[in-house]
C-alpha positions as CSV (number, residue, x, y, z in Angstrom):
1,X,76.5,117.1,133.9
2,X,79.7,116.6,136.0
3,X,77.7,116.8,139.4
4,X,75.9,113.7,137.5
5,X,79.1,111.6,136.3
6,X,80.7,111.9,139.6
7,X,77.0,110.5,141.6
8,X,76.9,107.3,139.0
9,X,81.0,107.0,139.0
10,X,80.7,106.5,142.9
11,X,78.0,103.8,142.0
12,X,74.8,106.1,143.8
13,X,73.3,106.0,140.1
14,X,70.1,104.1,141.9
15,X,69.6,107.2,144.0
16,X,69.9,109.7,141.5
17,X,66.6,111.3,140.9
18,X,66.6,114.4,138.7
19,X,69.2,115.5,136.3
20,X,69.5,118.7,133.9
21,X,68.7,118.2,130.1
22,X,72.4,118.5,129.1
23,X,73.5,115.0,131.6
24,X,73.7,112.4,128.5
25,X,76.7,110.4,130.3
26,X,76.8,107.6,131.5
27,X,73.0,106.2,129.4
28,X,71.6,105.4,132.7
29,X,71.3,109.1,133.3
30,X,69.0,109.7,130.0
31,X,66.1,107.7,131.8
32,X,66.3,109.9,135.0
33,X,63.7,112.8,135.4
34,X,65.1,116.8,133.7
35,X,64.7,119.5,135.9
36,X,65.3,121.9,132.9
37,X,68.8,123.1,131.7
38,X,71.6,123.4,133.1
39,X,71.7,127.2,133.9
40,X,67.9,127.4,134.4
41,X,66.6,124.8,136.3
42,X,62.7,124.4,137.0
43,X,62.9,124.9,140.9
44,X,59.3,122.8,141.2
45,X,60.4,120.0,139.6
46,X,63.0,120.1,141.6
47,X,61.0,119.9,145.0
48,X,58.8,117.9,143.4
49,X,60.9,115.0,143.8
50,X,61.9,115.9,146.9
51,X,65.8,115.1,147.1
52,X,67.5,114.7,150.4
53,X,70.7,116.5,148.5
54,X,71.0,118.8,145.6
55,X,74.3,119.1,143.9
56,X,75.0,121.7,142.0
57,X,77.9,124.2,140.8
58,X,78.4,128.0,141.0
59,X,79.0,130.3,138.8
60,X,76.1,130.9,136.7
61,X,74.1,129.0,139.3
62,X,74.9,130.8,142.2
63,X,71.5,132.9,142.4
64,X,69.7,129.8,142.0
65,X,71.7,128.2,145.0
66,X,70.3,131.1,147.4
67,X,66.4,130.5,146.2
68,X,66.7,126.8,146.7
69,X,68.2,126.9,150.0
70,X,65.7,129.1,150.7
71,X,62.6,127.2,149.7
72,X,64.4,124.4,152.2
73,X,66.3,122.3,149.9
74,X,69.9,120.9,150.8
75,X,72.1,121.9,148.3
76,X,76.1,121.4,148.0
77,X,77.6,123.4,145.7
78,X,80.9,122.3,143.8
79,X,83.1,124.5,141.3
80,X,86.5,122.5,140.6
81,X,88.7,124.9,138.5
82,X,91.8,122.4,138.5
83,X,92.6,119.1,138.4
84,X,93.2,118.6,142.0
85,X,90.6,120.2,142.9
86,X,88.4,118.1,140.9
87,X,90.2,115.2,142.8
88,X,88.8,117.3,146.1
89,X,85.5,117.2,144.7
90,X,85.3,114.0,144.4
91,X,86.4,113.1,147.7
92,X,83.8,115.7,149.4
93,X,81.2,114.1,147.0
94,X,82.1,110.7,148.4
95,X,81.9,111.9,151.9
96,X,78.6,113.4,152.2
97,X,76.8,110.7,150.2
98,X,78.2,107.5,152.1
99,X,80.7,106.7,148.9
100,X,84.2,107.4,150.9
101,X,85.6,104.0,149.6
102,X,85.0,104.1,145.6
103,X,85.6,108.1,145.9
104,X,89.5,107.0,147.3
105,X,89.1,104.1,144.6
106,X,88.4,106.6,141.7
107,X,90.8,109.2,142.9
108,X,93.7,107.2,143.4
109,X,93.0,105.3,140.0
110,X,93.2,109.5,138.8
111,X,96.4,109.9,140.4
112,X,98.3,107.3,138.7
113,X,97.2,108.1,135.4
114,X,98.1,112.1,136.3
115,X,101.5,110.9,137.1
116,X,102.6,108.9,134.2
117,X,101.4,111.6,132.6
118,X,104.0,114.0,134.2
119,X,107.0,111.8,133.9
120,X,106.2,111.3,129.9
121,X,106.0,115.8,129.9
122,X,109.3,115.9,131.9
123,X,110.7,113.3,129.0
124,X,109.7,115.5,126.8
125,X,110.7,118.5,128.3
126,X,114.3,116.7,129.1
127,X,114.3,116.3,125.6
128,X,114.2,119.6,124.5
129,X,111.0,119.6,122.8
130,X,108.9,122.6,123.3
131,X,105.4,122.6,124.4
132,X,103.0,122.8,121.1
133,X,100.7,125.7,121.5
134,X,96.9,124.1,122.0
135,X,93.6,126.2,121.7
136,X,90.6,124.1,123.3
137,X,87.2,125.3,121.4
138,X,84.4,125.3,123.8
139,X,81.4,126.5,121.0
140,X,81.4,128.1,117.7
141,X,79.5,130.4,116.1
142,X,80.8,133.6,114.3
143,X,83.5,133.8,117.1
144,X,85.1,130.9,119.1
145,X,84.4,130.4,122.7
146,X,87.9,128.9,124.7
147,X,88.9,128.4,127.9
148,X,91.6,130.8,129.6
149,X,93.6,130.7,132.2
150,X,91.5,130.3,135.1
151,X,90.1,127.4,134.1
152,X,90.4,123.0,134.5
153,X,91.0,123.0,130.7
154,X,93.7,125.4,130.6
155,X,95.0,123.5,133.7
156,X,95.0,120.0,132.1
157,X,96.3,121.1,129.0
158,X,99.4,122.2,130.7
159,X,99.4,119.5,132.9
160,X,99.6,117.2,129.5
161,X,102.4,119.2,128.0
162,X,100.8,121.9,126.1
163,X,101.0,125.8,126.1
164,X,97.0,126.8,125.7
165,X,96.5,129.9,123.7
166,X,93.8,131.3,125.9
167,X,96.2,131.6,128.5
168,X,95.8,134.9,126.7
169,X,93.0,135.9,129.3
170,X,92.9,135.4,132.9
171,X,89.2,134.0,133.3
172,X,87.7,130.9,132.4
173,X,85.7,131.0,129.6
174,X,85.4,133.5,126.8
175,X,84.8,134.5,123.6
176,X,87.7,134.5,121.1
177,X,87.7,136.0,117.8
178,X,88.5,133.6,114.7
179,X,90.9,136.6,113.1
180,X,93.1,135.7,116.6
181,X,92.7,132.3,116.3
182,X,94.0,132.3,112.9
183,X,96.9,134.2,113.9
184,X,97.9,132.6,116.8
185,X,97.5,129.2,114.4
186,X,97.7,126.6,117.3
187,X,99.1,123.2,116.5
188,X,96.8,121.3,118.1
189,X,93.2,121.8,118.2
190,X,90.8,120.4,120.5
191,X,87.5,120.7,120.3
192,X,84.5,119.5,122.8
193,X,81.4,117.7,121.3
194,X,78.2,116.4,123.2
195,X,74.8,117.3,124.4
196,X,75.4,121.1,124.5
197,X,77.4,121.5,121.2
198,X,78.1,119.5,118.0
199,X,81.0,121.3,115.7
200,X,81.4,119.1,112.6
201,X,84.0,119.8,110.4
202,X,86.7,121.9,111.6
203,X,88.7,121.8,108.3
204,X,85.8,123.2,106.2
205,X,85.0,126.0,107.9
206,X,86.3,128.9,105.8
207,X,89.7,129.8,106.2
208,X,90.7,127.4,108.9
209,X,92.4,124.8,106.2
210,X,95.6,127.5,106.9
211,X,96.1,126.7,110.6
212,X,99.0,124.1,111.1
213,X,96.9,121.7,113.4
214,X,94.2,121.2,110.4
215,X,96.8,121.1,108.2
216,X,98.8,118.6,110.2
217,X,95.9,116.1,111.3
218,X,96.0,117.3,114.8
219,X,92.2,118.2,115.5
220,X,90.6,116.2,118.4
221,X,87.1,115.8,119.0
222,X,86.5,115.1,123.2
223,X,83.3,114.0,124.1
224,X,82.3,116.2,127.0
């Protein structure tokens, strides 16, 4: 899905031909044909519609990389895990696909906003107001899944002036008991909603109504 919102944000929406069944954002991308899922794509769709360029990620997809290549296809490969790096992206996006202009457009547009962003932390911070601890729920089920420290989340969440509780762990994305959670009773609580999960109520769940950010109206839902 990010692969996806970078193509249409550099304005190559028209030459998009495939997306996974997760890429919801912007609408034009729900009319373009699914090549299956984000972690198992269907390989002949794929060459089915015969793409000069596949973009893609790593991680989980990095077997599927090697096959593709294989079979002939042209794939880039793109796994941002920070903010300028995700700036990077863009730019290399931009470069390979004939969009250098609006990539320089959308990262310097990025910039700005990052930098106001800092001064109003280092007000804060000048202030002598401590960071509030944040916990970023990726998917829930039994256990919470965050983000830790190895992460983009962990790295804008610090980067907007808060101290994220799965800093805990030195990965990216993992499974954290609720018991912990609980504990470690974060003061703000941000959870992701879209195509891949939907988490409803946070202050119903059993128990939660005790952590300070439910309790203090400081739950927000990002769309992904």
């Amino acid at each position: 899905p990010a692969c996806t919102e970078i193509l249409f944000g550099l304005g190559l929406g028209e030459k998009v031909v495939g997306v996974t069944e997760y890429c919801d954002y912007p609408e034009e991308a729900l009319e373009k044909e699914k090549i299956g899922t984000f972690t198992t794509p269907n390989l002949e769709a794929i060459l089915a519609l015969k793409p000069d360029l596949v973009l893609a990620t790593g991680g989980v997809q990095a077997e599927m990389l090697d096959r593709m290549e294989e079979m002939g296809l042209t794939v880039y490969a793109v796994n941002p895990t920070t903010f300028d790096e995700t700036l990077g992206t863009i730019l290399e996006v931009g470069e390979i696909t004939g969009a250098v202009e609006k990539a320089e457009e959308i990262v310097t547009d990025m910039n700005q906003r990052a930098v106001e962003v800092a001064r109003r932390v280092n007000e804060m911070e000048k202030e002598g107001k401590k960071r509030p601890r944040a916990f970023f729920e990726i998917y829930y089920e039994n256990n919470v899944w965050t983000a830790g420290r190895g992460s983009i989340v962990s790295d804008l969440i610090r980067q907007a002036g808060g101290e994220n509780i799965g800093d805990m762990q030195s990965g990216d994305y993992y499974e954290f008991s609720v018991e912990e959670l609980l504990s470690q009773n974060p003061q703000v609580y941000l959870v992701g909603s879209g195509s891949m999960s939907d988490p409803g109520d946070i202050g119903s769940r059993p128990g939660w109504d005790r952590m300070e950010a439910v309790r203090d109206g400081r739950v927000y839902v990002i769309e992904e």
